[in-house]
N, C-alpha and C positions, 0 to 999 in steps of 0.2 A: 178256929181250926176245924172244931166239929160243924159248923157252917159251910165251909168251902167245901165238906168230903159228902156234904147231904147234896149240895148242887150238883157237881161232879157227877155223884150219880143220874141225879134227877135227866142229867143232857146226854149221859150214854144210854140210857131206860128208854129214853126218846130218840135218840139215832136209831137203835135194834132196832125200833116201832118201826120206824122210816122204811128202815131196808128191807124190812117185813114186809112190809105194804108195798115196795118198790117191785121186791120179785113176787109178789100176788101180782101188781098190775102187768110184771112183764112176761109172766106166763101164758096171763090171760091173751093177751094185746100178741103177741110172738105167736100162733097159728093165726090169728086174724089178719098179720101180715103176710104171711108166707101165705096163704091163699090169695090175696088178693095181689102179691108179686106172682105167686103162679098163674095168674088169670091174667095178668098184664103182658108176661114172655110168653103164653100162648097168643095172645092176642097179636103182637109182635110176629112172634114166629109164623103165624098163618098168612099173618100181612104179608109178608117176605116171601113165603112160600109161592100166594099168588103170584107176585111180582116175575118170581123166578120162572113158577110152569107156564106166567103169560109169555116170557122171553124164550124159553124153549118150542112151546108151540110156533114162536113168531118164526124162528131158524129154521123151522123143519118146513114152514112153509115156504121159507124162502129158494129151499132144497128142491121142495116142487117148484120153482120158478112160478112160484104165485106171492106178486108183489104188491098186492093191494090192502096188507095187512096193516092197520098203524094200532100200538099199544095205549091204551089211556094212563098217564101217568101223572098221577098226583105224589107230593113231598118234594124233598131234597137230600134222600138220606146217598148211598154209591148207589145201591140198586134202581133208584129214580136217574141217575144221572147214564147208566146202562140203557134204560129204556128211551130216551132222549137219541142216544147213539143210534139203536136199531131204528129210531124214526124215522131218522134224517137220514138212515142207510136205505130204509126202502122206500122214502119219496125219492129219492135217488134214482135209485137201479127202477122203478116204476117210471119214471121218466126218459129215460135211456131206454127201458122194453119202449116204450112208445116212440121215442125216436128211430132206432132198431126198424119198427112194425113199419112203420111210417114209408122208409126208406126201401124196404124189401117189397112193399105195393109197386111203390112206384118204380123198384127194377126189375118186378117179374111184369108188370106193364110194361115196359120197355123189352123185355125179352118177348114175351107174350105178341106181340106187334112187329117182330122183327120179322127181314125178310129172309133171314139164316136159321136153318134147322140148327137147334141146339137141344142136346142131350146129354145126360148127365146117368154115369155107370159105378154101379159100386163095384167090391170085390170079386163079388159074386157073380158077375157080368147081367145082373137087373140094372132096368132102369129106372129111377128112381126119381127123375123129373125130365121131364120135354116139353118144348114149348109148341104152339099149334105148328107152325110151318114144317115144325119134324114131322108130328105125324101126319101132316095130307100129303109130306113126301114118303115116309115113309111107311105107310100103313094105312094111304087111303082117308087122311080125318078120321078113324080110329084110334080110341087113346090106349099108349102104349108103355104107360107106366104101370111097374108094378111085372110084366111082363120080360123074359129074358130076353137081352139082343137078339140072341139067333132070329127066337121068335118073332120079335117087331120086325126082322127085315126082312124077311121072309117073300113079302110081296114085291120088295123093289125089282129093279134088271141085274144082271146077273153081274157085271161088273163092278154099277156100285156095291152092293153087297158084295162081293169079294173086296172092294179098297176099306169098304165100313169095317168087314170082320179083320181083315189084315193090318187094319190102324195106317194107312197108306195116306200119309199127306200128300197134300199140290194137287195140278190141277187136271181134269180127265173129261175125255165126252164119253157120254151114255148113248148108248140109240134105244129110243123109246117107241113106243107107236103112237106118239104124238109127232115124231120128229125126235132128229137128237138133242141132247140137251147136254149142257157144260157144266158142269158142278169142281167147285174149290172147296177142298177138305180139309181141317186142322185136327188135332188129337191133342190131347194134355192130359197129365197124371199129377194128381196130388194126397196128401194125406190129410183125412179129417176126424178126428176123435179113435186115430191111433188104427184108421182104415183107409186102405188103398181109394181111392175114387177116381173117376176121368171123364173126360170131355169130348163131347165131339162136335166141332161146329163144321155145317157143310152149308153151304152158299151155292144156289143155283144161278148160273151165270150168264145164260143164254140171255135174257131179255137187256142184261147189263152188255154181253156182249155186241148184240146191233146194237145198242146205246152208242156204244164207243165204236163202232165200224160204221155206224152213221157221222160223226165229231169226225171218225180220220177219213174216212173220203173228204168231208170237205175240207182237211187240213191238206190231202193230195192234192186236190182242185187248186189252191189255193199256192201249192207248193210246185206243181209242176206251172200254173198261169205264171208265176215268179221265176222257171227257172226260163220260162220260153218267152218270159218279157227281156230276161237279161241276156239271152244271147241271140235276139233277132233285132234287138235293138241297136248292139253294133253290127250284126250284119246288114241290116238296112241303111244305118250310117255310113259302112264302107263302102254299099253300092253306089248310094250319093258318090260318096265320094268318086272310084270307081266311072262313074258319069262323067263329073267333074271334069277329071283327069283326061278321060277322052276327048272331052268338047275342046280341051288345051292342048289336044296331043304329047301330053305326057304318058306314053307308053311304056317307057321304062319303070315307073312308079306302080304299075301296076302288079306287077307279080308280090309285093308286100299286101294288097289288097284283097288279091286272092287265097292266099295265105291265111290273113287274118279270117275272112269269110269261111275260107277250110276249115279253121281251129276251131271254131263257134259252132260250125254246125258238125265237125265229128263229137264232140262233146255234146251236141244237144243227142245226137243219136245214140252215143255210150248213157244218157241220162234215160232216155225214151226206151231202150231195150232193154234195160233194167225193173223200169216199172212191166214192161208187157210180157215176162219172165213168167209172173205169175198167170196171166189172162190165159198162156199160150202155153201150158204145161202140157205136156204129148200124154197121152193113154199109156197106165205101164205096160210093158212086154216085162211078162213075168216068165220067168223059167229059173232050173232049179240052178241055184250057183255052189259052187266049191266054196268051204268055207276059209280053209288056208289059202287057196289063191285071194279070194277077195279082200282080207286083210293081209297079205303081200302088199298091194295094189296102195291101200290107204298106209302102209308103213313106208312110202317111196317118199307120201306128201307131208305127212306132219309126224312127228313123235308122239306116241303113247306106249304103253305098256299093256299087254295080255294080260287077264286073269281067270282063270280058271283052266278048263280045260274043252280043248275045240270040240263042239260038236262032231256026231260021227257021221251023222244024214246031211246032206246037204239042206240050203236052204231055198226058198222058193218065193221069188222078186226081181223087179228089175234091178241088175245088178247097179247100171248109169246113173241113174234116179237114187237109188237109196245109200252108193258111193258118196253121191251130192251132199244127201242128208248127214251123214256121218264125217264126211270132211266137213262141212260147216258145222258140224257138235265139238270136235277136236280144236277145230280153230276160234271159237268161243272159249273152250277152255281154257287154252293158251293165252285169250287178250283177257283171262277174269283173274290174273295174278297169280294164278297156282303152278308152282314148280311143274316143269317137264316130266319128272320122278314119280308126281303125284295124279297125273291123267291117265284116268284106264281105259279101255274096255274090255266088256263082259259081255258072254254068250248064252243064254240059258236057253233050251227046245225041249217041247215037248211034241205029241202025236197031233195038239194043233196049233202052238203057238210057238212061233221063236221072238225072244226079248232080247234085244240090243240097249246095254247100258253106259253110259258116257259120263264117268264120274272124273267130278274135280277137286283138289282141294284151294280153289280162290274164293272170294270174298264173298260170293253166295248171292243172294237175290231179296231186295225189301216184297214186302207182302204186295205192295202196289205194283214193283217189277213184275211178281211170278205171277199176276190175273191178268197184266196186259200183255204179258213176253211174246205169245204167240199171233196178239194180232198183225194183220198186216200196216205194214209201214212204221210199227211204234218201236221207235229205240232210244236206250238211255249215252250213244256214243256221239261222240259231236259231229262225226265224220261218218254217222250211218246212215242205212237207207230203209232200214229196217224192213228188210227182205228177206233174209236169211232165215228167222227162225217160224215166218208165217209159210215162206216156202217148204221148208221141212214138215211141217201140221198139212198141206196141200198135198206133198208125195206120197206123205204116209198115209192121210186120208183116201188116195185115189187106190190106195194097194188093200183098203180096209182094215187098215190098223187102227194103231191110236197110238198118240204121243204125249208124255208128261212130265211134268219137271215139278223137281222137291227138293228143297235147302236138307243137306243132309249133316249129323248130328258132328259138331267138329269142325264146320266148317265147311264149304263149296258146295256144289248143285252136282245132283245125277238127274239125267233124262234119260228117259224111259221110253224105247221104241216098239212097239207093239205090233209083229206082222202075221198073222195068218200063212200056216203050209200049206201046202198042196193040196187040194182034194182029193182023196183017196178015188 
């Protein structure tokens, strides 16, 4: 008994030891960890840190649209698998700016070479890109970006710069001291970064125009040899015949003959005086006309409707000649599908110009319509002869005006007649 209570002791004597010795080692050992755990979540934490302010600075350059950034990333921990993302984001968007860049050469090459002035207007009526053709129309091969409309157009004739400032589409002659010159106008508005911008493309037309009056002469030549192959070829037929019939003494047969030879050639003459319309247009007799009588006169032939209010001064043209014009704008109206209801005209005068407007609401005019409308012989009707609206550009020309046509917003075309008053 006294044996076992000696032992007993002896293994509690020796546990105390233990635990003695256990919290000596673990006081000692317990700041040697906590420093060296403190140096490791620094270590850590710095790591991450970089990680972090390398991914910020990547974002803010991305902000300036500078995408040639790539972050170096080593691990696998979320923040490594973050830097992977921005990589692949900006080989990305770096290949796209280069696509992008790629594209914009080769459209402002293409603009840059064009044979149509193009210009490009902010809110603020600057311009803020043009391509060469603008400015050696408009400003002489002086660059005019950067510069206010007003100011770039400053140099042109005085028309176009009224159709440029007035935003006046379709098509108009200039008279230059080169000669006159034909220019088609377009205008457009659009928003870009929460700002007004617009567009103006103008196309100088004259050299396009004998282009195409060299092509339709010879489609004339080629249209009247055709119409004078087909009706003298039965008239020489029925002459034969005609012979014929004599040398048999069949006399009675012959008044069908002559008939037919009649019909052929009054129609060859209704085709012939058609075309020589234009050759053979008389010099206007200009004097001053009433302006209520003379829209009497056009209310007999076709229906339209007045609008505005009649001038008070008379006007100053041949009344025959520019009647002409005006009944062939009305009656264009009428074959372009627009209600009876919906055909105007409009009067406006000033101390030197009176404007005769011929608006409709039908089906309007493709862009290749309204560059060739005015030449002569070109129509889009099956049964035209397309005389009508180059006759009309011929009157008005000979009186010193100018005529124009523009698809208006809604639907149908207004032409615009442009005649010089009187000389004081």
């Amino acid at each position: 008994m006294t044996l076992s209570i000696t032992i007993g002791l002896g293994i509690l004597v020796a546990f105390s030891k233990l635990i003695d010795d256990l919290w000596v080692a673990l006081v000692v050992a317990l700041p040697v960890a906590l420093a060296v755990s403190t140096w490791l979540v620094s270590k850590l934490a710095q790591h991450q840190k970089i990680k972090i302010s390398a991914i910020q600075n990547g974002m803010l350059n991305l902000l300036d649209n500078d995408f040639s950034v790539s972050i170096f990333n080593t691990g696998k921990d979320e923040l490594s698998e973050i830097i992977a993302v921005f990589n692949q984001l900006s080989e990305k968007m770096r290949n796209e700016r280069q696509h992008v860049y790629q594209r914009e050469l080769l459209l402002d090459m293409i603009i840059q070479n064009s044979n149509m002035g193009v210009v490009l207007i902010d809110q603020e009526d600057r311009v803020i890109y043009s391509n060469s053709f603008a400015k050696e129309m408009l400003n002489a091969g002086k660059p005019i970006n950067g510069m206010c409309l007003s100011d770039a157009i400053k140099a042109t004739p005085d028309l176009l710069r009224e159709r440029i400032a007035q935003r006046q589409d379709g098509l108009f002659r200039v008279k230059e001291s080169s000669g006159d010159e034909l220019y088609h106008m377009t205008t457009g508005s659009f928003m870009f970064n929460v700002r007004k911008h617009e567009v103006i493309l103008i196309k100088r037309m004259t050299f396009e125009l004998h282009r195409q009056e060299a092509m339709i002469w010879k489609k004339v030549i080629r249209t009247v040899t055709h119409e004078l192959n087909n009706s003298l070829a039965p008239i020489s037929s029925m002459a034969h015949s005609g012979e014929r019939l004599v040398e048999q003494g069949k006399y009675d047969q012959l008044s069908v003959v002559f008939e037919t030879i009649g019909e052929r050639a009054q129609h060859l003459k209704h085709f012939v005086d058609g075309y020589a319309r234009i050759a053979k247009l008389p010099t206007p007799e200009k004097k001053r006309v009433d302006w209520s009588e003379f829209i009497k006169k056009l209310s007999v032939a076709l229906e339209f409707r007045f609008d505005g209010n009649m001038p008070s001064a008379p006007g100053y043209f041949d009344p025959v000649q520019i009647q002409q014009v005006i009944t062939n704008l009305l009656k264009n109206a009428h074959e372009s599908g627009s209600a009876s209801d919906e055909i105007w005209l409009a009067i406006e005068q000033n101390s030197q110009y009176c404007v005769l407007r011929v608006l409709d609401r039908g089906t309007g005019m493709s862009a290749n319509t309204m560059e060739h409308a005015l030449l002569p012989f070109y129509t889009t009707k099956q049964s035209g002869s397309g005389i009508g609206l180059s006759l009309c550009r011929e009157i008005v020309d000979a009186h010193g005006g100018q005529i124009s046509l523009e698809n208006r917003n809604g639907g149908g075309v207004c032409v615009r007649v442009l005649l010089p008053n009187a000389p004081r």
